[in-house]
N, C-alpha and C positions, 0 to 999 in steps of 0.2 A: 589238943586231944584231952581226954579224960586220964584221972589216976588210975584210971584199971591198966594191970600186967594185958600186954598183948595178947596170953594166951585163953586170956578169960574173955575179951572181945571177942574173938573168934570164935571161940565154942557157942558163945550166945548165936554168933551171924551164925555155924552151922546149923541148930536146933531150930532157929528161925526159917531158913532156908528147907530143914527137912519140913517142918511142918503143913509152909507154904507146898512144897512137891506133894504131899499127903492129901492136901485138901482139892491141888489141881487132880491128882489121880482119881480120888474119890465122886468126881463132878465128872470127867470123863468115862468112872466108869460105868454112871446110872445113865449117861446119856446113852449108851453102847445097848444097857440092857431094856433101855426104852423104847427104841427102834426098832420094830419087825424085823424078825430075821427071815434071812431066805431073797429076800425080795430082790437084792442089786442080783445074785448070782442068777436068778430065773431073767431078770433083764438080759444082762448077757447071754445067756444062752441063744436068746428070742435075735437078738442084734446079729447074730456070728450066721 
């Protein structure tokens, strides 16, 4: 292992960690607002 104190690894893996979560959210959420909306719930309707 490295001379770093454990608790200075860890804060690095969380900030890492958030960031990665930030950037997958970020990617999910343009995908979300690129989509036509409306469209599945009018399928449904049509199906039922």
């Amino acid at each position: 292992m490295t001379d770093k104190p454990k608790e200075k690894v860890f804060a690095e893996r969380q900030d890492n960690y958030k960031q990665e979560k930030e950037e997958i959210f970020k990617e999910a959420l343009k995908d979300y607002h690129e989509e036509p909306s409306g469209e599945t719930i009018e399928d449904d309707e049509s199906k039922a």
